[in-house]
N, C-alpha and C positions, 0 to 999 in steps of 0.2 A: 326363836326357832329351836326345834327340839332334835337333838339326834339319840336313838336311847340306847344308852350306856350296856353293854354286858352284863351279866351276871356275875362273870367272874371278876369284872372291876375293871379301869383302865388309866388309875393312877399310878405313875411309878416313879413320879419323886416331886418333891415340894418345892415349885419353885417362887423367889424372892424376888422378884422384876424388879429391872435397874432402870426401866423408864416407866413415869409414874402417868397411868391410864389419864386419856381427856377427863373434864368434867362430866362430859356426857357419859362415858362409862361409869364416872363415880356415882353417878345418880341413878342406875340403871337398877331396878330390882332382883331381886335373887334369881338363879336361870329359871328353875323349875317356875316360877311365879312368871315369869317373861317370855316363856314358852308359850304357855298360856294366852298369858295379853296381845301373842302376836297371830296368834291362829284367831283369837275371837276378832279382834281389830281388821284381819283380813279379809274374813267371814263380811264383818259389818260392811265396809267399802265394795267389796265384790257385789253384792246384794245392791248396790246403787249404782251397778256401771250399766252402760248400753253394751249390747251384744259389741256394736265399732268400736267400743272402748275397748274392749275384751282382745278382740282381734292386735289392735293396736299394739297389743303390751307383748304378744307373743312369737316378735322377729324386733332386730334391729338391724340400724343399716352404719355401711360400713363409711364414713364420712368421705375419703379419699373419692372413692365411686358413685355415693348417691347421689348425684346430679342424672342419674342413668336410670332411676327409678323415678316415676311419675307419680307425682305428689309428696317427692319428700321434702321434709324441710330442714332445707339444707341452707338456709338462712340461720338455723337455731342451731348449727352445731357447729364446734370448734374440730381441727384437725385433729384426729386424734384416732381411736382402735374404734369406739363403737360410740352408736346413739340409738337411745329408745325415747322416743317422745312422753312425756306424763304425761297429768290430765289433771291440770292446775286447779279445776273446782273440787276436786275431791282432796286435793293435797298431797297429788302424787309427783314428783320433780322431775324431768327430763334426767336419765342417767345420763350420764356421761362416763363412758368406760377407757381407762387408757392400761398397756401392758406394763408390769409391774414389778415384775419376781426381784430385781438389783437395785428398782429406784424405778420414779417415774418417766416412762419411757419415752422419746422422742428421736426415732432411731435415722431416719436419715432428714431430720429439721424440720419436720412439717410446719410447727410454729418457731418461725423463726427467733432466733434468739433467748429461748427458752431453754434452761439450764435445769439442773437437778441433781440431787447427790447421788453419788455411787457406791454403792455398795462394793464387798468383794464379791466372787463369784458364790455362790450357793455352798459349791463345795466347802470352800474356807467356812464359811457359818458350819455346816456340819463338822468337817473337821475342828470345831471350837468342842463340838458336844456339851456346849453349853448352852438349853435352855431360854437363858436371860439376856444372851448375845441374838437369839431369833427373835425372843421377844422385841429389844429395844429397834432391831432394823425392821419390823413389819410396823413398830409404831411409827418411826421415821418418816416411810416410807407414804402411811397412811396422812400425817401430818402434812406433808407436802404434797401430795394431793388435793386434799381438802381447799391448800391455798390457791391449788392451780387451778379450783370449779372441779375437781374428776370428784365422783361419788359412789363408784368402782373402780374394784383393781384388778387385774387379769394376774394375779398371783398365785401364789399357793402350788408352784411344782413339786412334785412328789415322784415321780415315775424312778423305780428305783433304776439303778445301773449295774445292767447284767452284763454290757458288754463295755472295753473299756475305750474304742473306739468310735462311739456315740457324740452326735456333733452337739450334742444339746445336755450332754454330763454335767457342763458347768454350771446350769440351772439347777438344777434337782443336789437332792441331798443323801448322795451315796447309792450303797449296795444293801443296806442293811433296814427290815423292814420296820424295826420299836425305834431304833434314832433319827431313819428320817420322818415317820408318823410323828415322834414327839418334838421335833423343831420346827415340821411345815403346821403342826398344831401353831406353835407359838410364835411361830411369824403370823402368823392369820389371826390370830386374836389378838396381835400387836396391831397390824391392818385397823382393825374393825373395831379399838379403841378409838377411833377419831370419828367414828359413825360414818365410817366408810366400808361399803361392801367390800366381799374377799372374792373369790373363786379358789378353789381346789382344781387341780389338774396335773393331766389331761386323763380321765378315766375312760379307759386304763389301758397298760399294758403298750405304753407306745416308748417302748424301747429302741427305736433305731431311726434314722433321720430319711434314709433312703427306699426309697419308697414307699415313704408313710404315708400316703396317700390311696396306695392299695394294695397293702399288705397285710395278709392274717396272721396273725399271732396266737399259735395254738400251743395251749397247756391246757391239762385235767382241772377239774376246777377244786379239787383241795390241794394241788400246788399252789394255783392262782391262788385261794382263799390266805396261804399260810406264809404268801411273801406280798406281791404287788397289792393285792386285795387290802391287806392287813395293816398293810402303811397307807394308804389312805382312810382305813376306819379309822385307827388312832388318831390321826389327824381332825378327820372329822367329832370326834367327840369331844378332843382338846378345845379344838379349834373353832365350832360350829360355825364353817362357811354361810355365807349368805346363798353362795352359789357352785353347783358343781358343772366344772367343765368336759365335756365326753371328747374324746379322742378322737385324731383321725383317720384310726387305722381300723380294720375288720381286729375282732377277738373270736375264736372257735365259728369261722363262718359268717358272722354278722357286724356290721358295721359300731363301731362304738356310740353314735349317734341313730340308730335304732336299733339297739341289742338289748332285748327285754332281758334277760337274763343279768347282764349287768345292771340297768337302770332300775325298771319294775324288781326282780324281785330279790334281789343283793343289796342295792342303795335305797332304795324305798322301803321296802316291805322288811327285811331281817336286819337292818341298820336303822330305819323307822326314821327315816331323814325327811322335813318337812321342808326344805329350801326348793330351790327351781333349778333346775338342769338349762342349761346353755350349752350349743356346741360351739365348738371349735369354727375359725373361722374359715368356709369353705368343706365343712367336714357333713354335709347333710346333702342327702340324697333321694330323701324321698317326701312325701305330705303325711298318706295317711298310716305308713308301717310306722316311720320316725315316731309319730303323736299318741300311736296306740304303744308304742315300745317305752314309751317315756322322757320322751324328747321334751323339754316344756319351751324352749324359745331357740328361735333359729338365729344363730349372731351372725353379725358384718355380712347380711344376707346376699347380696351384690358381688361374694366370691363364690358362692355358689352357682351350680349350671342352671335353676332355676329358682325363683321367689317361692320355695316352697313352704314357708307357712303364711303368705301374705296371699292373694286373692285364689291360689289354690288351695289353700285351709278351707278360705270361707267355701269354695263349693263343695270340698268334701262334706262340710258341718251342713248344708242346707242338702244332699243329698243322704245323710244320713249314714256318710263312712264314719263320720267323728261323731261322736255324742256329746251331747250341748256338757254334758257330765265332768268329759273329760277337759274339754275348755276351761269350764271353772275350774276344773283342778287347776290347770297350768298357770293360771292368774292366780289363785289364791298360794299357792306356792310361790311364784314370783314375787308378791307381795310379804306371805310373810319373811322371804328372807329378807327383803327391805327392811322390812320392820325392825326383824329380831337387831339387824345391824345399826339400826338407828340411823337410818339415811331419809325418814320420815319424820323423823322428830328432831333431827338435827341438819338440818338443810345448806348444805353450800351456798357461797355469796356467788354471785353472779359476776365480780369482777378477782383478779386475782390479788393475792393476800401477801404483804412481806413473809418473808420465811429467813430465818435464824440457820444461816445456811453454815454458819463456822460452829456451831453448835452443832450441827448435822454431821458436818466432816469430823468430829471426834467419835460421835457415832460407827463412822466405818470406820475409821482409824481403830478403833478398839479392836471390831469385826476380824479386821484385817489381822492383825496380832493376837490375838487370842485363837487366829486359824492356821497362822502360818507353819509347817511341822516340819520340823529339825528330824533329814533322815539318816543324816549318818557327820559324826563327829568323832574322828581319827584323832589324836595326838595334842588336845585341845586346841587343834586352830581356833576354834571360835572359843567363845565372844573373840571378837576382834580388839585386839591393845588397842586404847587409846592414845599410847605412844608410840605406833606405828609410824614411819619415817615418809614409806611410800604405800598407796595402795594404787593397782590400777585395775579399775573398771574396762570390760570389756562386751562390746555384745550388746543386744536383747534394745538398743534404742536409750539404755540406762542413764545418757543424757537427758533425755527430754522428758522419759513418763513412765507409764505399766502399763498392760496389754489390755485388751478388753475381749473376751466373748463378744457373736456379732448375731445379729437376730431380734427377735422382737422382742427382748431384753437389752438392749442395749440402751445405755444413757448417755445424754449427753452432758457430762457433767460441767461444776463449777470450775471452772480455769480452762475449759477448752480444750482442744484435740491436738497436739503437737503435730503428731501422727494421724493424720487418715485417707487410705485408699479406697476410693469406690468399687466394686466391683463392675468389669464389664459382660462378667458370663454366670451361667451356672443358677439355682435356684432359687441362691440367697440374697440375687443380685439386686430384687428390688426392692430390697429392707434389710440388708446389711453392709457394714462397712469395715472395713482392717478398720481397727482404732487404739488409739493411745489414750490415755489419762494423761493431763499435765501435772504428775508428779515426779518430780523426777530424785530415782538413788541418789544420781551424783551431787545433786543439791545440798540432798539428805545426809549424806556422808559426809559430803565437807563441814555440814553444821557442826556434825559430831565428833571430827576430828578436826578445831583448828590448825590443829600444830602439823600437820602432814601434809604430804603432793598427793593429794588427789587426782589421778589422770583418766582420759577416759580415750577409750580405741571402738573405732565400728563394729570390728572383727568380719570384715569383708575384705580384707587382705591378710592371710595366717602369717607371712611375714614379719610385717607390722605387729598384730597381734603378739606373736611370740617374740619379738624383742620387748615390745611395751610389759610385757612378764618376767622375761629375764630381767627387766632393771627394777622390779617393785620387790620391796619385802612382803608382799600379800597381794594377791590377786582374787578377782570375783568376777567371774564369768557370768553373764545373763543371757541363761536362753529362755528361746519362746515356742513356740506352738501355738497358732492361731484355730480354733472352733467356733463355727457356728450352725444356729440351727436350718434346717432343711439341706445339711451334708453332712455327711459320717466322714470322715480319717480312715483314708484307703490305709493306714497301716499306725504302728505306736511311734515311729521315728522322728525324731526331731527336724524341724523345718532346712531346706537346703543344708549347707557344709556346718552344721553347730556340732554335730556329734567330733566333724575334726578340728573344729577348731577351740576345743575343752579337750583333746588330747593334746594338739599343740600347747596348749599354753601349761597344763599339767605338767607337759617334757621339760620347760622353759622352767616351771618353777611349783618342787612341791608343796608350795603353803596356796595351792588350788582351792577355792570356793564356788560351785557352783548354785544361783542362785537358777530356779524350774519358776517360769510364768506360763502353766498351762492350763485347759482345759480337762485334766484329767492324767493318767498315768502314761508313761513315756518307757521308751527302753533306756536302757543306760549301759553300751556299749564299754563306758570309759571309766565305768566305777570305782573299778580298785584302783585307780590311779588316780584319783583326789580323794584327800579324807574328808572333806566336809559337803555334804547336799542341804540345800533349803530347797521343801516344795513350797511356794509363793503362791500358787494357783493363777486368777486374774485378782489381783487385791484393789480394786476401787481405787477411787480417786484418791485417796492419802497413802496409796502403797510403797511407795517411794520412802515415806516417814518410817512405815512400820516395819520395810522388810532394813532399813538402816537400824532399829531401834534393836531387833532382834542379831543384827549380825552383832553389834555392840555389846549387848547382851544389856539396855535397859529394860530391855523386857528377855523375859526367861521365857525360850518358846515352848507352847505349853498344848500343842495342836496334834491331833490325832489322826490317821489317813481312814476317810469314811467310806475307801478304795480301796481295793487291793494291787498293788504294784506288779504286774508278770515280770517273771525274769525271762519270760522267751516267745515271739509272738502268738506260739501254736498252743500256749498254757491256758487260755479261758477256752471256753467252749464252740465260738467260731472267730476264727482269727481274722478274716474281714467282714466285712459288713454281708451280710443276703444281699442276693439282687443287685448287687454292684454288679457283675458283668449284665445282667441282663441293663442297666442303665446304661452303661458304655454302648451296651451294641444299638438303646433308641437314639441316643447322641450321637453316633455316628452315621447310623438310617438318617436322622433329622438334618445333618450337617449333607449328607450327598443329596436330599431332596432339596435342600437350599439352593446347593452349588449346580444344581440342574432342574429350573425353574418347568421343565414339558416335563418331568417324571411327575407321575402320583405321589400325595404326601404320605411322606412316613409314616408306618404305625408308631403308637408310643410303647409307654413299659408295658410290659405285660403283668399283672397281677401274679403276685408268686404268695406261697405261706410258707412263716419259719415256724417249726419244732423245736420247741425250745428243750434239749433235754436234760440240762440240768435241774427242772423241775420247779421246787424252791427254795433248793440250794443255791442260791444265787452267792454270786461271789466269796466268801472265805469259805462259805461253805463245800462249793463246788472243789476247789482246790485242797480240802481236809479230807472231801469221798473220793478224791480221784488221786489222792495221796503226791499234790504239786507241793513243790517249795518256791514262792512266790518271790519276788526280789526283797518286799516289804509287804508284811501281812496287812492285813485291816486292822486298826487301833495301836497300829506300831506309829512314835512318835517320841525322841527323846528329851532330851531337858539339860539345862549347865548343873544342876545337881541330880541327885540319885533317891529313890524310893524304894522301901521294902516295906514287905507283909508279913505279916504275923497274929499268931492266936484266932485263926478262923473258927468261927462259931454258924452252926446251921439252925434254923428255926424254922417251924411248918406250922405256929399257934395260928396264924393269922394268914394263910399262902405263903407260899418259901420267901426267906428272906435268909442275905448273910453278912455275917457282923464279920470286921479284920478291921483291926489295926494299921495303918499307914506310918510311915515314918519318912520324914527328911533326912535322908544317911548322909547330906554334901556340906556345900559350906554357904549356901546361896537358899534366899528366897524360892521358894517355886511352888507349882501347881500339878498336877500328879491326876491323873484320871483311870482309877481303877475299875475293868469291868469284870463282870460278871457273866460267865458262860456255863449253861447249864445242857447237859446230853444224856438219854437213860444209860446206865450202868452195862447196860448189854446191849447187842445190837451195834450194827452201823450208822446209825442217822450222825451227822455231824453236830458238835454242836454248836449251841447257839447263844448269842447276843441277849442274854434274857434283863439285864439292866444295869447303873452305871453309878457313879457319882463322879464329883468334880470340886476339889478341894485346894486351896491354898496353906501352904506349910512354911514356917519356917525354919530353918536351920534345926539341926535335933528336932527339930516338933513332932511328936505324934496323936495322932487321932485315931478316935475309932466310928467308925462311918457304918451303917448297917444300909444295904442295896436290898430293894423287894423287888421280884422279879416278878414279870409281867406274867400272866398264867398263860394268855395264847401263844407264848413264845415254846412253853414247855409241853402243851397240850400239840396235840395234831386235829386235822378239820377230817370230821368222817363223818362222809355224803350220806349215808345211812342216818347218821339221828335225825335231820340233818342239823349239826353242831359242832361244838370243838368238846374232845375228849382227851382228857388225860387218863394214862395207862399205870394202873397202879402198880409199883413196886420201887425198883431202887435208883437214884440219878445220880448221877456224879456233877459236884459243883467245883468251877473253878477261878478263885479272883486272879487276872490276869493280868497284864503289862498292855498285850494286846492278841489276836485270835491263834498266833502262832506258840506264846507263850503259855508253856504247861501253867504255871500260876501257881499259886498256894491249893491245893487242893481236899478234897469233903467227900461224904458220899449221904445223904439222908433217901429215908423210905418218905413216898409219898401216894395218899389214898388215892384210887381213882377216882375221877368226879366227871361228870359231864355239865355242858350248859349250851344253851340254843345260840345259835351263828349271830 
């Protein structure tokens, strides 16, 4: 499959994968040459189907439900997200699609007993900004699939995070549109090393949980193009999904699942993407606008209000709304993303397959430590002495596990659930669960500390709590925050009394360590009053190992926030979600027509549209134009040792590139992630994340690292060519610590140049 690349290029760093592609990738010929073979190959098989075959391939049904639909065969398919039946004489395979983004998904037990590894939450992978850490979990991820019969993944979230109260943050990868384009690229070609299909999603622009089901989401479309837009190209091009998934929210009036503007002529036509469009499950609404907009298959068709591309296709197509034209497309598309992914040439066994599942757990064990980020370290409490006498754990469940994200990412991973409550209300009720990972700190801590009292308190009595403080020489509070998807966080506050009882135990005793197991950024009420924070995120099933290994300091944490922290609710651009009260008030209409069976039933929500006016100044950016000081910028993250820059060099032989020197100034091993932010010299636009590296140092060590900066990040999209143009004259460049940090600074002239979207 072909996605074609820009003019102005869309490589921005070279990376070394730490997990080494299936055989079938090794065998796979050069892209340009496989592009090729997948479009001819497609062509050839299309040319041999029956019109029913054709039909066939473009809906599938949602396993759970298809006993509801007449003639499905629900004999051939295992519990799971989706099934599309193949067509065995041509050598097409039944897909089998299950949900993916942390690990393969099994969210509240469909097939019983069925386990899988956990990744961290998304976040943590981004905050790694490393590359080779998305690479190894989408290969993982894919490997374990393959064993389970799936031959698609519903992976590859992207949607960046404009808002910080977002129930579905902990999937996707940040704020920022070149780091999360360049890691959901590299988890998806991790995926699709195992000749397992990927998806990208949800395109686009489904920023909020709460009413995403009918809500418009309106921006100009060279904001759209220069933030949300932009991280899905990159990704696409890195990544070349098999499959893109359309949202299911409206964008500028139109449904993301029939929005020509998105699909036709942005993803198809100016990105020149030859995969097949999928929507979302439940996200389609019509037969023949959806098919003519660029719909190409209708998923887990059975959540939708109607079978709209199964026997209402066929009579648009025999009436003449559909053109036999565009059918072929949609199968030849569908097809070749099979292809290009090698789910036609490398075929799933039909029974399931051992899997190397402690092998797997180092996998996210890495994830999880290489994401965890050190945000504040007063006085050197940490690393934590190994000859510490007493520690006492408090909080956050720190006996038994780590939190998990809940939604159709959720896994059930290897060692089981310590912790889990079902929901009995609310959206997420019928595919989400409060969950635990069985790893547990306190395990992890006592390994690492023979020689110490390890204790541990609930922190449901502050009492208790704050005596079990008073008597420890170190204390580590765990708090949590539970998200998931299809509900937004009426607000950033930490769950029930955590915010008092990390002030209690603070009072009890200054060597406070708070450890954050959230879905995204929190307020911190209580900050100056402990010198140490860890953000944790949700860290996967070995969380417990990694967040013990980092307090210890065997790992030097090395994680960056791909978030920006508020210091104050009203600091991002809407401080609660939209449409929350207009949801309150169907919920309580819905709750008095229950409670009085002779009324008329309730209406429900009412469709509302947000204006997004930050534009695509999305997160650090918004808070640099509107001149906020955030609690913690974006790319802030520190370390047990210290880094300096020096001897910046600018270069433009080849697109801007900047050469600095790094240096180990500490006494410790570590890892240092300098970026790169580039803004013109004049003018207000903030600037921007234009590229990165990520380096391991030791003690004195210095290096010199040169970062090439992406050109659409420096350019702006102007609807006029229509293209991306850069504005000749002078930029200011700056390698930084993180978005808040002036950084070592430059200034170079650069020519203007244009080039097509």
């Amino acid at each position: 499959m072909r996605s074609r690349s820009l003019l102005l290029g869309v490589s921005v760093f070279a990376v070394v994968l730490a997990t080494t592609p299936s055989a079938w990738a090794q065998a796979q010929p050069s892209p340009a040459a496989s592009h090729v073979q997948s479009a001819e190959r497609a062509d050839a098989l299309l040319a041999r189907m029956t019109k029913d075959e054709k039909l066939q391939l473009i809906h599938g049904y949602f396993p759970p439900l298809a006993e509801r639909t007449p003639g499905a065969p629900v004999e051939d398919m295992i519990p799971s997200a989706g099934h599309i039946p193949g067509i065995p004489r041509l050598g097409i395979p039944d897909i089998r699609e299950s949900d993916a983004s942390l690990g393969v998904a099994n969210q509240v037990e469909q097939r019983k007993g069925d386990v899988a590894t956990a990744l961290p939450a998304s976040l943590a992978t981004a905050a790694s900004f490393d590359p080779e850490i998305a690479y190894a979990g989408g290969a993982m991820i894919g490997a374990e699939a393959r064993a389970k019969t799936f031959n698609a993944l519903l992976a590859g979230g992207v949607n960046l995070t404009r808002d910080p109260w977002a129930g579905r943050n902990f999937e996707y990868l940040g704020e920022d549109p070149l780091l999360a384009g360049v890691l959901a690229g590299e988890h998806i070609r991790g995926v699709q090393s195992n000749a397992v299909a990927s998806t990208i999603k949800h395109f686009a622009f489904n920023s909020q949980e709460t009413g995403r089901m009918i809500m418009d989401a309106r921006l100009d479309e060279a904001a759209l193009r220069e933030s949300d837009l932009l991280a899905f190209q990159i990704a696409i091009e890195r990544g070349d999904p098999a499959s893109v998934m359309c949202a299911y929210n409206k964008v500028n009036g139109d449904w993301s699942c029939e929005n020509d503007f998105l699909l036709n002529q942005v993803l198809k036509r100016d990105w020149g993407y030859e995969g097949w469009v999928m929507s979302d499950w439940g996200a389609v609404h019509s037969t023949v606008k959806a098919a003519m907009a660029g719909l190409d298959q209708a998923s887990g068709q059975e959540l939708d209000k109607a079978l709209y591309f199964d026997a209402p296709f066929r009579e648009a197509l025999e009436a003449g709304q559909i053109p036999q034209a565009r059918l072929d497309d949609m199968v030849r598309r569908f097809l070749t993303g099979l292809i290009g992914a090698g789910v036609l040439d490398a075929p799933v066994v039909t029974e399931p397959q051992d899997i190397d599942y402690a092998a797997h757990a180092e996998v996210a064990q890495r994830a999880a430590e290489a994401g965890i980020v050190l945000l504040k370290n007063e006085g050197g409490v940490l690393p934590l002495a190994t000859n510490a006498r007493t520690i006492a754990l408090i909080g956050g469940h720190a006996d038994v596990g780590v939190l998990s994200g809940g939604g159709s990412s959720q896994v059930r991973s290897v060692g089981g659930a310590p912790v889990e409550v079902p929901l009995t209300s609310g959206a997420a009720a019928s595919f989400a669960r409060y969950t635990y990972h069985a790893s547990s700190p306190l395990n992890a801590i006592r390994a690492l500390a023979p020689q110490a009292t390890v204790s541990f308190a609930a922190g449901d009595d502050l009492e208790a709590a704050r005596a079990a403080a008073a008597a420890a020489d170190v204390v580590v509070v765990f708090a949590t925050k539970w998200s998931t998807e299809a509900v937004d966080s009426e607000n950033l506050d930490l769950a029930a009394e955590q915010n008092a009882l990390i002030a209690a135990a603070a009072q009890a005793n200054p060597r406070t360590v708070v450890v954050l197991e959230t879905g995204g950024p929190v307020l911190m009420p209580w900050i100056d009053r402990v010198p140490a924070v860890i953000q944790a995120w949700y860290p996967g099933q070995r969380g417990g190992e990694a967040i013990a290994r980092i307090l210890f300091g065997q790992v030097n944490p090395s994680g960056r926030l791909p978030i920006t922290f508020p210091a104050a609710a009203d600091q991002p651009p809407r401080p609660v979600p939209p449409g929350l009260d207009l949801l309150k008030a169907a919920d309580s209409a819905a709750a008095d027509a229950a409670a009085n069976p002779g009324a008329p039933p309730a209406p429900g929500m009412q469709d509302f549209a947000v204006d997004y006016v930050e534009g695509a100044d999305v997160g650090y950016r918004w808070y640099e134009r509107q001149r906020l000081k955030p609690l913690f910028p974006f790319g802030h993250g520190l370390s047990y040792t210290s880094f300096a820059y020096d001897k910046l060099a600018v270069s433009n032989d080849d697109g801007l590139s900047v050469s600095v020197d790094v240096t180990n100034t500490g006494r410790v091993a570590g890892v240092d992630v300098p970026q790169l932010y580039v803004r013109p010299a004049g003018g207000e636009r903030p600037r921007r994340l234009a590229g990165w590296s990520r380096l391991s140092l030791q003690p004195g060590e210095t290096r010199r690292v040169t970062i090439k900066a992406e050109p659409r990040i420096i350019a702006d999209y102007d609807t006029s060519l229509p293209g991306w143009r850069i504005e000749a004259g002078e930029y200011a460049v700056a390698i930084a610590h993180d978005a808040g940090d002036p950084g070592l600074t430059g200034r170079t002239t650069i020519s203007g140049t244009t080039t097509r979207p």
